[in-house]
ZAGU-895813 format. One record per residue (C-alpha): x, y, z. Coordinates in pm, 1 decimal. Example, Ala and Ser with C-alpha at 12.3 -4.5 7.8 and 13.67 -1.06 7.14 Angstrom:
2
         xx         yy         zz
     1230.0     -450.0      780.0
     1367.0     -106.0      714.0
***
This chain:
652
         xx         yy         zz
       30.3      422.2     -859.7
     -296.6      559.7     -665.7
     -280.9      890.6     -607.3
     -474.3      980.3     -248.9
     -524.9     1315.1     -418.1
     -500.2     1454.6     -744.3
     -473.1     1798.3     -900.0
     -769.8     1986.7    -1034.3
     -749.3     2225.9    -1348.3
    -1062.0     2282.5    -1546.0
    -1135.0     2456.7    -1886.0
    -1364.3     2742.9    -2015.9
    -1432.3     2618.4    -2346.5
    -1567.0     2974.0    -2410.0
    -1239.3     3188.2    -2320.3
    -1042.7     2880.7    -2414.0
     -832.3     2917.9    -2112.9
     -742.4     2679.9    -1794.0
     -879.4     2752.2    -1448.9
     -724.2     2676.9    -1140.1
    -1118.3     2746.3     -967.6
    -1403.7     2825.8    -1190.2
    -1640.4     3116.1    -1047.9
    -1977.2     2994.3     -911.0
    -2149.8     3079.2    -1173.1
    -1967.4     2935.6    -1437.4
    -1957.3     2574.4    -1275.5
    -2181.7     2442.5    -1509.0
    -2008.2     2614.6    -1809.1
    -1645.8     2484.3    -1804.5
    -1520.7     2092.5    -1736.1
    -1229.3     1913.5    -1591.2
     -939.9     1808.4    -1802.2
     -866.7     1431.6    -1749.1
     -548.3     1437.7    -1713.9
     -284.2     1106.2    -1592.2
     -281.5     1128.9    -1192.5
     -193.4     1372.0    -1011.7
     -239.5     1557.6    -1289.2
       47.7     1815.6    -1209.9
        6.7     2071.1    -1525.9
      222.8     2371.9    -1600.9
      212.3     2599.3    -1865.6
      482.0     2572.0    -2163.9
      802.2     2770.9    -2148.2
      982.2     2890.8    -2452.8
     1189.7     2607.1    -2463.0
      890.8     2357.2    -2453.9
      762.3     2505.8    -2776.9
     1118.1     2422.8    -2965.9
     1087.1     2056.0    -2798.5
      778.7     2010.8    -2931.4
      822.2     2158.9    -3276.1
     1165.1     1891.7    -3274.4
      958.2     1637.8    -3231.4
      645.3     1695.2    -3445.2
      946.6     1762.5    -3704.0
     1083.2     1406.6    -3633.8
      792.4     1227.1    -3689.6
      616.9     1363.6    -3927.9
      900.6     1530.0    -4163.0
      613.5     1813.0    -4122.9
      519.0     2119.4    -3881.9
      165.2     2132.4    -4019.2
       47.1     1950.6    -3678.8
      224.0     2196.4    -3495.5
       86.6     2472.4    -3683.1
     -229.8     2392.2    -3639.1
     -208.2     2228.0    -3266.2
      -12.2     2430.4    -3068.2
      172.2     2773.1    -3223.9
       42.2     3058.4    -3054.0
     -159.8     2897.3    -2841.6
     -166.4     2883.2    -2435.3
      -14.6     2495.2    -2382.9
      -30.7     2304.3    -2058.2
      244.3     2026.0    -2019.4
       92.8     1726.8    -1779.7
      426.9     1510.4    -1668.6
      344.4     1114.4    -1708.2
      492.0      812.8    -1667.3
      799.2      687.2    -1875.1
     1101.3      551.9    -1891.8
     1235.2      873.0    -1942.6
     1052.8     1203.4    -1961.4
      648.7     1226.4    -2108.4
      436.7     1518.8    -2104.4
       70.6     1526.2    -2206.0
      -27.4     1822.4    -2443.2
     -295.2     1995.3    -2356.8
     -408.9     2261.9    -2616.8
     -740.0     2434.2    -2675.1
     -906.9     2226.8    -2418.6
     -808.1     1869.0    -2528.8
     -452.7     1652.4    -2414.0
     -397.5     1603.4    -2787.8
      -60.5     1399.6    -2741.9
      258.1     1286.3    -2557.9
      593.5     1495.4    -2595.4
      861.9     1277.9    -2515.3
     1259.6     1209.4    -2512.6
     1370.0      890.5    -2649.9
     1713.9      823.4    -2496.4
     1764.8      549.4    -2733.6
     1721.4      807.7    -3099.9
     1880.0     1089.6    -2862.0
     1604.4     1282.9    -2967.5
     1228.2     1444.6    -2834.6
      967.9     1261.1    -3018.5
      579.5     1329.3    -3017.6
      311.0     1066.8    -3026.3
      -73.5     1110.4    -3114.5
     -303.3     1025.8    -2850.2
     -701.9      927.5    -3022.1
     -781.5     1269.8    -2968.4
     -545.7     1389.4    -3185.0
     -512.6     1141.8    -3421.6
     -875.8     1181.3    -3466.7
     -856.2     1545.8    -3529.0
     -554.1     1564.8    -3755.8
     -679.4     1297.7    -3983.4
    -1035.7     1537.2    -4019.2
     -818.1     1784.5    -4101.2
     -561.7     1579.8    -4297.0
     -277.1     1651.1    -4152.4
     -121.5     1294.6    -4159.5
      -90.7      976.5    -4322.9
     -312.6      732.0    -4271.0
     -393.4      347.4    -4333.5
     -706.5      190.6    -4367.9
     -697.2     -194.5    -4195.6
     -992.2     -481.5    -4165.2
    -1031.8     -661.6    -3881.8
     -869.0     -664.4    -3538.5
     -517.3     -430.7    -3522.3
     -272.2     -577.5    -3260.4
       72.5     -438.6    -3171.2
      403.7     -544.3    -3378.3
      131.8     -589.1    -3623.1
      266.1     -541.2    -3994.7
       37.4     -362.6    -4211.5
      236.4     -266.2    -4511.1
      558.9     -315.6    -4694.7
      701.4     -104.3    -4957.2
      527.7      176.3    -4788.0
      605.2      545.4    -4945.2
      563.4      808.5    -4707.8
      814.5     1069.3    -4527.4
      607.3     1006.5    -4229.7
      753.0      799.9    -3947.7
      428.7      812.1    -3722.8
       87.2      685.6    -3925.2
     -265.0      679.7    -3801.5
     -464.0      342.8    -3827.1
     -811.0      381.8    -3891.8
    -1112.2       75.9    -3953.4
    -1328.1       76.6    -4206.1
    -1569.7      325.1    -4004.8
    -1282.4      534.5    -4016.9
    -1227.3      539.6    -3671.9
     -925.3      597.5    -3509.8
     -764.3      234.6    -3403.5
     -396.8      309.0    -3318.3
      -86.4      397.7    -3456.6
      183.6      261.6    -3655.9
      547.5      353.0    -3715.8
      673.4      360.4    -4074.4
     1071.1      249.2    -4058.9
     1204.4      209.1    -4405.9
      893.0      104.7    -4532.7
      769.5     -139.5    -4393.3
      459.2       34.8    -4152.5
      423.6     -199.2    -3813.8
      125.1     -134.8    -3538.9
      325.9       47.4    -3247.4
        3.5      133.1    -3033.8
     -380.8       17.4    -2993.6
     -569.6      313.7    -2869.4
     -807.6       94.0    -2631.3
     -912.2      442.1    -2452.5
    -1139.3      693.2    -2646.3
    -1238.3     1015.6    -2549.0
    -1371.1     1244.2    -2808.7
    -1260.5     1562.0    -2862.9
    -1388.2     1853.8    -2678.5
    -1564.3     2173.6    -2856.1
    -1421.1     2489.5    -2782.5
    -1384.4     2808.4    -2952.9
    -1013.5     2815.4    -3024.3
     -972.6     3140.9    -3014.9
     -581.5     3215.8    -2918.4
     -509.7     3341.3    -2559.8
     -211.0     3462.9    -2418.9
      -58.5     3466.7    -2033.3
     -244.5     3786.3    -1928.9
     -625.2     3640.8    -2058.0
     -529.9     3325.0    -1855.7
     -474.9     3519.3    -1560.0
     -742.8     3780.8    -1577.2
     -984.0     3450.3    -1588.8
     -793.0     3294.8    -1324.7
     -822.1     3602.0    -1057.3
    -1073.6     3472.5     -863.5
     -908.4     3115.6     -849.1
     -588.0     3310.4     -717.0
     -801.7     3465.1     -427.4
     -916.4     3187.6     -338.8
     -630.6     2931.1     -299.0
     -372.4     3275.8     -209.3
     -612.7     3360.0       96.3
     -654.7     3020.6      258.5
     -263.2     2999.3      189.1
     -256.6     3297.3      394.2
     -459.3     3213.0      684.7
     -258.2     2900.4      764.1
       35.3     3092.1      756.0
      -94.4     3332.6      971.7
     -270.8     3108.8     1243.4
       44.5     2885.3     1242.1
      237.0     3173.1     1323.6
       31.5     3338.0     1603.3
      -24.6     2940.6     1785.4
      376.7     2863.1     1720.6
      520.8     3179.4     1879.6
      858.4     3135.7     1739.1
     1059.2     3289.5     1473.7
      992.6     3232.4     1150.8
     1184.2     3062.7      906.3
     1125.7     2997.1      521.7
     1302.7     2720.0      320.1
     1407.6     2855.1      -14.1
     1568.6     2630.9     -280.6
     1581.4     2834.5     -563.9
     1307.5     2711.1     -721.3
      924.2     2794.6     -768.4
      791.8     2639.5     -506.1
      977.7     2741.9     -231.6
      951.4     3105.0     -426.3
      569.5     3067.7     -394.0
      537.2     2985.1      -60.7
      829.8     3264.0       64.4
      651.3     3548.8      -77.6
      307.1     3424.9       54.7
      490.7     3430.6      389.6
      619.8     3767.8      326.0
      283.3     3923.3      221.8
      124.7     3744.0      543.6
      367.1     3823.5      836.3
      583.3     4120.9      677.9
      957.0     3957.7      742.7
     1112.2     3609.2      753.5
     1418.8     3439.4      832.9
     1550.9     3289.0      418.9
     1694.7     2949.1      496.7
     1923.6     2798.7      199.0
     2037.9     2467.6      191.5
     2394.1     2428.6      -22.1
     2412.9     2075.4     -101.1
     2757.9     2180.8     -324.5
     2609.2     2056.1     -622.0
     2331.4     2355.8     -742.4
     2392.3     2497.5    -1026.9
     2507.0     2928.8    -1054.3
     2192.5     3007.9    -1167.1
     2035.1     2833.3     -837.5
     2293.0     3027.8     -605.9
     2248.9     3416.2     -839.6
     1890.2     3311.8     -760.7
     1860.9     3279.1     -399.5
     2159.6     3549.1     -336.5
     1901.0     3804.2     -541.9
     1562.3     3663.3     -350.0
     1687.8     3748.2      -18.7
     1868.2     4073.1     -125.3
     1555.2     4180.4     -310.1
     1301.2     4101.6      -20.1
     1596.0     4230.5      213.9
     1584.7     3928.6      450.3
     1836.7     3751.8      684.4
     1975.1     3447.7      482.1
     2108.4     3164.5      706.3
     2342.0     2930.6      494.7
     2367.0     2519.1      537.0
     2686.8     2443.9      376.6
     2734.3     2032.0      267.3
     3090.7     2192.0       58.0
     3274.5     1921.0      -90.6
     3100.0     1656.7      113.6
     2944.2     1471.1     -194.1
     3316.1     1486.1     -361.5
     3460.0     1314.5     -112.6
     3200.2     1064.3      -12.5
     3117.4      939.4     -362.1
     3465.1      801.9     -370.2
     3320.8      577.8      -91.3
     3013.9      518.7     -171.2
     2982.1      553.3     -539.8
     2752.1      691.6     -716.9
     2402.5      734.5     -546.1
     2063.8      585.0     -723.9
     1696.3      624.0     -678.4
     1724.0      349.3     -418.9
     2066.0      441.6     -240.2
     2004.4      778.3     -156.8
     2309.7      842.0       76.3
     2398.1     1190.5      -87.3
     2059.8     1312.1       56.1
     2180.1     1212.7      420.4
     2533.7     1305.5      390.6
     2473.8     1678.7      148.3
     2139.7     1755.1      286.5
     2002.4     1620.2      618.8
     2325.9     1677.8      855.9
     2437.6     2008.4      696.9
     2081.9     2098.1      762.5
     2018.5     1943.2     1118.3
     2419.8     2130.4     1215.6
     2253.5     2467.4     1156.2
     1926.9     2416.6     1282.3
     2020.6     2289.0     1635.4
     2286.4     2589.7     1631.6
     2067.7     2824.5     1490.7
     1740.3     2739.3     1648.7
     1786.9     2554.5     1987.9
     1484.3     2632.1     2111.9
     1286.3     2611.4     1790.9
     1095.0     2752.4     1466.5
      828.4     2744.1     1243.5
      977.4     2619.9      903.7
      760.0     2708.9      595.3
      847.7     2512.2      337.5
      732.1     2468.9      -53.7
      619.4     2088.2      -36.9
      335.4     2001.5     -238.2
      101.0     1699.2     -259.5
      156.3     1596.5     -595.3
      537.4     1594.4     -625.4
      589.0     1229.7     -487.7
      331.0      968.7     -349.9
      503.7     1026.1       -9.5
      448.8     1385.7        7.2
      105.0     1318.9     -124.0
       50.5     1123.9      196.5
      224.6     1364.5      391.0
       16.5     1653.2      625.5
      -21.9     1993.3      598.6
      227.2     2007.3      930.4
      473.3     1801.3     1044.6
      831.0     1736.7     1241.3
     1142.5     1613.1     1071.1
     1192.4     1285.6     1311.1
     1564.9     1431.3     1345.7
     1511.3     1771.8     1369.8
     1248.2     1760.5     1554.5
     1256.7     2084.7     1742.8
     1189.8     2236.1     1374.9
      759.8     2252.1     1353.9
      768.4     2221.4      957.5
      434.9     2347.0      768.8
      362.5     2408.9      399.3
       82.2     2677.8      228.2
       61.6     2544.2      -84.6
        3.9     2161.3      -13.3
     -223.7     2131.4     -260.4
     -131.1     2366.9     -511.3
      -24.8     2281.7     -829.2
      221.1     2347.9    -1070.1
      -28.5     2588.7    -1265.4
     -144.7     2746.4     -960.8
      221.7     2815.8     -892.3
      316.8     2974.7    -1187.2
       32.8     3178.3    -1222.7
       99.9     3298.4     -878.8
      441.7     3370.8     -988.8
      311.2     3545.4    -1307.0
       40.7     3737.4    -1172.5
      321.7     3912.8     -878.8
      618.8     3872.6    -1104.2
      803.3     3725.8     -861.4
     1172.0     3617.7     -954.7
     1224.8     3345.3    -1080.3
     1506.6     3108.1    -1119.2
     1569.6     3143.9    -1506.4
     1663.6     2792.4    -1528.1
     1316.9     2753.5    -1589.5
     1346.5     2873.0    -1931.6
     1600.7     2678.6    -2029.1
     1396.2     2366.4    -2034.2
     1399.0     2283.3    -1656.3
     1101.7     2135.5    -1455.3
     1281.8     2051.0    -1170.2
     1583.0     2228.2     -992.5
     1853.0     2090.0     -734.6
     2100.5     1861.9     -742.5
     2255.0     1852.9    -1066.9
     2373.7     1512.9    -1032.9
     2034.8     1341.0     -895.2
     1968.8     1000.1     -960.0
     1595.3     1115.3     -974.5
     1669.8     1318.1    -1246.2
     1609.1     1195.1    -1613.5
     1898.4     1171.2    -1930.3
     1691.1     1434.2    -2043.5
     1747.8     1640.9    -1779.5
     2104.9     1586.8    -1739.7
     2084.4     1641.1    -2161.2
     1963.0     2002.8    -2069.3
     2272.7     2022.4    -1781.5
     2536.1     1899.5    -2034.7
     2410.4     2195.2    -2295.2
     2412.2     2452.6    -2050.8
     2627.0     2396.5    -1815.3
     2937.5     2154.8    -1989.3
     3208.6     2204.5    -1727.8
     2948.7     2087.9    -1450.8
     2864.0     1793.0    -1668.2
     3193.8     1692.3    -1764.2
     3305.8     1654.2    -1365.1
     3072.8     1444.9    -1317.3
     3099.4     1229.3    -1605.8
     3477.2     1191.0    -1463.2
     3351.2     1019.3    -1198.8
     3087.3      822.0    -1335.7
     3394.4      723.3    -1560.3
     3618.6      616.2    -1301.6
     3350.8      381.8    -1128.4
     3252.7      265.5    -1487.9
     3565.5      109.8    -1505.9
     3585.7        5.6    -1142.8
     3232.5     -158.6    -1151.7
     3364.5     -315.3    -1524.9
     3026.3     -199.2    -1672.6
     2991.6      -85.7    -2082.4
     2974.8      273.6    -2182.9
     2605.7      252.9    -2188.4
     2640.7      242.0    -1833.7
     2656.5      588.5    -1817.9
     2448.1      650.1    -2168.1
     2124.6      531.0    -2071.9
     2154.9      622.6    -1696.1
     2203.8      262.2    -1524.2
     2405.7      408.9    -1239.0
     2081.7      578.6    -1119.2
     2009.5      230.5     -946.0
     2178.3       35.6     -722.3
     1919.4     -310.1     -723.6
     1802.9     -456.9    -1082.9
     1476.0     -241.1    -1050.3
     1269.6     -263.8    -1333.4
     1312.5       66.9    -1508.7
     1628.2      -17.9    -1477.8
     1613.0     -404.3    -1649.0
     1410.8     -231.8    -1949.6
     1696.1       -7.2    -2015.9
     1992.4     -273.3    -2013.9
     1795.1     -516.8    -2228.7
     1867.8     -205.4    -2494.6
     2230.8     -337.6    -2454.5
     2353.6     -606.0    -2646.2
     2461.9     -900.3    -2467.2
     2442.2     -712.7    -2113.1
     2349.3     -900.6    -1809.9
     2271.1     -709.2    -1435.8
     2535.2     -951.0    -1242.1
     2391.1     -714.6     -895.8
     2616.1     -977.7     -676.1
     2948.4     -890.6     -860.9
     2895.9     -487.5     -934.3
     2809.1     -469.6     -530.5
     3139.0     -649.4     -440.0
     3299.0     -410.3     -700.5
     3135.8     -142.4     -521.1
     3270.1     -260.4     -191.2
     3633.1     -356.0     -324.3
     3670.0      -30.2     -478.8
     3519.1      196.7     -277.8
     3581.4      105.5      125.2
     3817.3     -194.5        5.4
     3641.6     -444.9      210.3
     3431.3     -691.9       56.8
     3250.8    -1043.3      121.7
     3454.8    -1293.6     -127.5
     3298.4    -1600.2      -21.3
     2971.9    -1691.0      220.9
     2909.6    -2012.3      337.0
     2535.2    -2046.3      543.0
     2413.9    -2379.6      804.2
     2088.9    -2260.3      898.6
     2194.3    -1985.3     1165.7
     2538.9    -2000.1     1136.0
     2765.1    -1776.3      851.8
     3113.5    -1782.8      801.0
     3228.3    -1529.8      564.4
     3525.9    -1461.5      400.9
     3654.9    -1099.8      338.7
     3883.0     -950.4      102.4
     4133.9     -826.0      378.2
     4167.9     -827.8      743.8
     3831.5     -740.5      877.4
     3956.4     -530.7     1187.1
     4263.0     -341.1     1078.2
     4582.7     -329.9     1393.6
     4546.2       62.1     1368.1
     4160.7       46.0     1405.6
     4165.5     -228.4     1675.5
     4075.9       17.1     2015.5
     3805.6      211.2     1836.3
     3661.9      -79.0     1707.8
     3645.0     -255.4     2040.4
     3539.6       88.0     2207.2
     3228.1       68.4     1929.2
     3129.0     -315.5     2004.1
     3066.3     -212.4     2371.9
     2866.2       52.9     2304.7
     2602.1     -191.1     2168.7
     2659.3     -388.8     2516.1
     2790.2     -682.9     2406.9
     3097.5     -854.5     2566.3
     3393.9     -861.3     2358.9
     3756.1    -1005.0     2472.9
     4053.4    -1158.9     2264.3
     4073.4    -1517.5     2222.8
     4454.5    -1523.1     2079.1
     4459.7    -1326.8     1775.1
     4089.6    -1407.4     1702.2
     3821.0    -1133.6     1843.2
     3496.0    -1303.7     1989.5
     3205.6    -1065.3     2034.5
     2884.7    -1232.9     2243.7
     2547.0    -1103.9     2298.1
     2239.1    -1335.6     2444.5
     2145.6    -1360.8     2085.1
     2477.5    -1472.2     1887.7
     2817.3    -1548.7     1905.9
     3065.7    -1361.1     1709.2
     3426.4    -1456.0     1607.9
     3658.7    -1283.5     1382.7
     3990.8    -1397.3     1285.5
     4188.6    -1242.9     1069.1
     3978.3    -1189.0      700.4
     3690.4    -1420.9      810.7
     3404.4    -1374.4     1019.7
     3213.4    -1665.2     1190.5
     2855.0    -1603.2     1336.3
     2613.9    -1793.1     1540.7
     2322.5    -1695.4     1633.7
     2024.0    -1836.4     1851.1
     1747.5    -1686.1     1728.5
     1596.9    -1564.6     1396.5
     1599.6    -1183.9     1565.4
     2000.5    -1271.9     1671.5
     2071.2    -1215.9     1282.0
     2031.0     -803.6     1373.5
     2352.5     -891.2     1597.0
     2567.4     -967.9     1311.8
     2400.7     -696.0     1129.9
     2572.1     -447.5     1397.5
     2888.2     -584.8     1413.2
     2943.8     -555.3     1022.1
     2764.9     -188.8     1045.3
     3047.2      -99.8     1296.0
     3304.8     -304.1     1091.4
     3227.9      -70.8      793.1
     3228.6      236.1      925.5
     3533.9      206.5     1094.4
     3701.1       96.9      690.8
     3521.4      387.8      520.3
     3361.1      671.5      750.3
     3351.2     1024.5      578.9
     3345.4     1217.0      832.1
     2962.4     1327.5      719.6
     2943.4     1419.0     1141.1
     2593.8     1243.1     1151.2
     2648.1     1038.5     1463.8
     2837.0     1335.4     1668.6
     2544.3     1559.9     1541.6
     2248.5     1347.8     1707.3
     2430.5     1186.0     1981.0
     2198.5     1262.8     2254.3
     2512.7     1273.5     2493.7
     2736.4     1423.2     2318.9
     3018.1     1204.0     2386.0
     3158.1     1043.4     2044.6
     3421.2     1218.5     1827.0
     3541.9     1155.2     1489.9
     3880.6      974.3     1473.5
     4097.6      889.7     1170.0
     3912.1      524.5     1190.5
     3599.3      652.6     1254.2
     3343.8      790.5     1534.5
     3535.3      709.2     1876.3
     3283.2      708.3     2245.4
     3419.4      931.4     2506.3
     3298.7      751.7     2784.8
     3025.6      488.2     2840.0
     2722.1      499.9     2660.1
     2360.8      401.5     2697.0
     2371.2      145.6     2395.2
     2079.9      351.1     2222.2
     2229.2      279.1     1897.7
     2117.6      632.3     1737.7
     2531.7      646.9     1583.8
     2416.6      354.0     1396.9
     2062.4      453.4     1293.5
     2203.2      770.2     1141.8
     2505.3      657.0      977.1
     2510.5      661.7      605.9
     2761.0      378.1      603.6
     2552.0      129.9      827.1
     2193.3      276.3      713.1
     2245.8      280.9      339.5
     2590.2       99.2      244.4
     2607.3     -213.4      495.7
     2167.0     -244.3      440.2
     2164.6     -204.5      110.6
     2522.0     -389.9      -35.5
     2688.9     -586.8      238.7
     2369.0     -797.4      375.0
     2252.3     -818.8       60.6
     2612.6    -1016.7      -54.7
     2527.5    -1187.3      246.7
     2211.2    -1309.7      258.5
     2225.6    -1364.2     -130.8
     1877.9    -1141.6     -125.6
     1939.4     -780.1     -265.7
     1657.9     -675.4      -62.7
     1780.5     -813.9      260.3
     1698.5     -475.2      393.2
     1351.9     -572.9      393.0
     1403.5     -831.8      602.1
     1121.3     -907.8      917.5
     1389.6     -933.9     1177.4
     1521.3     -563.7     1094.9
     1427.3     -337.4     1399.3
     1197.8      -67.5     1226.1
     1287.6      309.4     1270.6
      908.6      366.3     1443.3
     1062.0      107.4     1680.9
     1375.7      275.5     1754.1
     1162.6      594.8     1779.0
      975.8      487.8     2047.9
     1281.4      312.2     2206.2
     1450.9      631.4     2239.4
     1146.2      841.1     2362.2
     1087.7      626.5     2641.3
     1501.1      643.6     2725.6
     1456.0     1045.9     2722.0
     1706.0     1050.0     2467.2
     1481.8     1251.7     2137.9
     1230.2     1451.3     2273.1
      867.6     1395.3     2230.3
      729.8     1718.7     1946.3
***
């Protein structure tokens, strides 16, 4: 990963605090904390502390490191990457270590970074071993080993830090070669709480709060339309509605109900715009995830349909009711949450919403500005927070790691176990082992890599993608690819069932002319043409010939309207963004009114043809799980321009 911009949180060695902005004069006085890009710090909640005493415990059947590190003292958390969930520990000016859950021990763990290590062995507060020579990973250095410790420093000859080693019954094997040094820094370690932290953080707080406020307030003045704040719940969206508030006086709350926040989330945002006294507009997804999952299954980092079908056209529904003529939409993005909202601007327009001017204050904020922001104007926050939550939403987010869903299952069981239900039922569907569910392998649909490092924890488990995606198919629409056979441009494939069912026959004609391609009955057999390919379909098989490489995107439509017809839910997406309004939803899918202008939009939009034909049908059959990447694929920038020039999306 490169970051295109990264956090910046410095330290007073002096006052032994963090700054967000160092005054003027003190430039010279305080220094940066190298932290892992973006370097997104926070401070340490309550629960943090007991994480991190857990896992000092673990590994060093000892809480003198924590004594002496980190109780009582002002701790930043710095989130890193990891198979699971890694924070650096910052404390008294130095990252001194990684707090971590191990999914595989089902416990939070804590490993000494050379910093650390270096400092606890000065002050002997762990075991050490002295090696010659070169140390190198999976490296045994002792057997017969006595020591409660699990985690043991390796130092040279110099005594100098070299690594570490794990001590497991024993025998003590090299588990890390510390190849980057950095020495500690001096400070004065004198213990701070929240209010010295903010008293030396004021002027960093004016600062970022008043250029937060300008923007808001220039935005406002050249928009000239009513203003509108998205509020989650959570801190950001907190931060950046009650810099709104203070800026402009009133604000229209927006909440979007994906059906799957948790009660604290909802108390929250019910008491926010009660409290500030605002006008709270609702986007309601209800049971939508329920239902679709079934079709679906469940969604993963790279098969995000839940966002489209809980999110995106509950949202869209109430914006172009709510706001025909437009808004300004404040929202709490910030640069280092993802890459792609790293990359994003300051302002932008949701391509389908995109009478909806979206802008965001706090940009490039980070997590300790936000809190302290919080803290300073004890603003209310979601309490979740305390209970060991970084990040709110969803509940059931493939995003999310098992140690999240670890803290949903202890607080909130009766969530936890309705989900698991369903992960249970698909379990068996997809024929997958129990650590299917375990170690979090339904978060991905494709063998990604995270994903490969997990199942090799699994005992004689292979990723068979090409059977769990006809599983997926068989059990979830009940229409799958059993058997492809490819010439060069010509496929004939063989499906599970009929492909075009006799009650499903008009609409599904109805949809092939709304691409404009001819379509007429040959017998029993359908034959669809286009200038590009040739399609027939008899019965349960499909045969396709194209002329072209680009006639390939033919077949890709026909099987996109094929599958929609078998397993639309209803999510509304096409009859939302229609530009002319004229397709409804039948019982076998969306249905055309009267002729259309073949702009394709009902496809582009569909979660069935975007995400479940792109990403699991063409994949079956191509024999390429990332067929979706394929050159021939019309790119949405394409289509956006298509339907600009047709007068069909407005130009922003």
């Amino acid at each position: 990963m490169i970051w295109p911009i990264t956090a910046k949180i410095y330290w007073d060695p002096i006052e032994n605090v963090p700054l967000i902005k160092p005054l003027p004069e003190k430039e010279n006085t305080v220094y940066r904390l190298k932290l892992t890009e973006p370097g997104d710090a926070r401070p340490a909640f309550k629960r943090d502390y007991e994480k991190l005493r857990e896992g000092i415990y673990y590994e060093f059947k000892s809480e003198k490191i924590y004594k002496e590190f980190f109780d009582g003292r002002f701790l930043l958390l710095n989130k890193v990457p990891h198979w699971d969930q890694m924070w650096e520990i910052v404390a008294d000016g130095n990252v001194l270590g990684q707090l971590y859950y191990d999914p595989f021990r089902d416990t939070w763990r804590f490993r000494l970074n050379y910093t650390g290590a270096l400092i606890a062995v000065q002050q002997d507060l762990v075991d050490y071993i002295v090696v010659d020579g070169f140390v190198r990973e999976k490296q045994l250095l002792k057997e017969n080993y006595s020591s409660s410790s699990s985690q043991i420093v390796v130092l040279d000859r110099k005594g100098d830090v070299r690594g570490l080693a794990e001590n497991i019954d024993g025998f003590v094997v090299v588990t890390k070669v510390f190849r980057t040094r950095i020495s500690p820094r001096e400070t004065s370690k004198k213990k701070t709480t929240l209010d010295d932290v903010l008293k030396h953080n004021d002027y960093g707080l004016y600062y970022f709060e008043s250029r937060a406020k300008a923007f808001i307030y220039s935005m406002a003045n050249k928009v000239g339309k009513e203003v509108v704040v998205s509020y989650s719940g959570g801190k950001d969206s907190l931060t950046a509605l009650h810099l709104t508030l203070e800026t402009l006086g009133d604000a229209t709350l927006l909440f979007n109900n994906t059906g799957l926040e948790l009660p604290e989330t909802i108390e929250n945002v019910e008491y926010v715009a009660s409290k500030y006294g605002l006008k709270m507009v609702v986007a309601d997804a209800g049971d939508a995830f329920w239902r679709a999952v079934e079709v679906f299954g469940p969604p993963g980092k790279d098969y995000r349909w839940c966002c489209k079908v809980v999110k995106l056209v509950p949202l869209a529904r109430l914006a172009k009711r709510t706001w025909p003529q437009g808004a300004l939409n404040i929202v709490g993005q910030r640069a280092f949450e993802s890459l792609d909202r790293a990359r994003s601007p300051r302002v932008w327009r949701n391509r389908w919403i995109p009478h909806l001017l979206s802008i965001t204050p706090i940009q490039e904020w980070s997590q300790l500005h936000i809190w302290l922001y919080i803290f300073k104007y004890k603003l209310p926050y979601n309490k979740l927070y305390d209970l060991g939550y970084e990040r709110l939403g969803c509940y059931v987010c493939p995003s999310s790691t098992l140690a999240e869903f670890k803290e949903v299952e202890r607080n909130h069981p009766e969530l936890w176990r309705k989900w698991l239900e369903v992960l249970e039922r698909w379990r068996k569907k997809l024929g997958q082992p129990v650590e299917w569910i375990k170690y979090g392998l339904w978060r991905w649909l494709t063998p990604a890599a995270a994903k490969k490092r997990l199942a090799v924890r699994i005992k004689g488990y292979n990723i068979d993608w090409r059977e769990e995606y006809r599983k997926r198919l068989l059990h979830g629409i009940g229409l799958a690819p059993i058997n492809v056979e490819k010439n060069n441009n010509v496929y004939r494939i063989v499906f599970s069932k009929e492909v075009v069912p006799a009650t499903a026959q008009y609409e599904f004609s109805s949809n092939i002319k709304m691409l404009k391609f001819s379509i007429y009955r040959d017998s029993d057999n359908y034959v669809i043409e286009s200038s590009r390919a040739r399609i027939t379909i008899s019965g349960n098989t499909l045969f396709s010939e194209h002329y072209e490489e680009k006639g390939f995107e033919d077949l890709a439509d026909v099987l996109k309207i094929i599958y929609r017809i078998h397993g639309c839910v209803k999510c509304g997406s096409c009859v939302l963004w229609c530009p002319l309004q004229i397709i409804r939803l039948t019982n076998n899918g969306p249905l055309p009114t009267r002729p259309c202008p073949a702009c394709r939009i009902c496809l582009e939009v569909c979660p069935i043809s975007e995400l479940l034909v792109e990403k699991v049908v063409l994949p079956l059959i191509t024999d390429n799980v990332e067929a979706w990447r394929r050159s021939t694929r019309t790119r949405r920038e394409e289509l956006i321009r298509s339907f600009k020039s047709m007068g069909i999306i407005p130009t922003p």
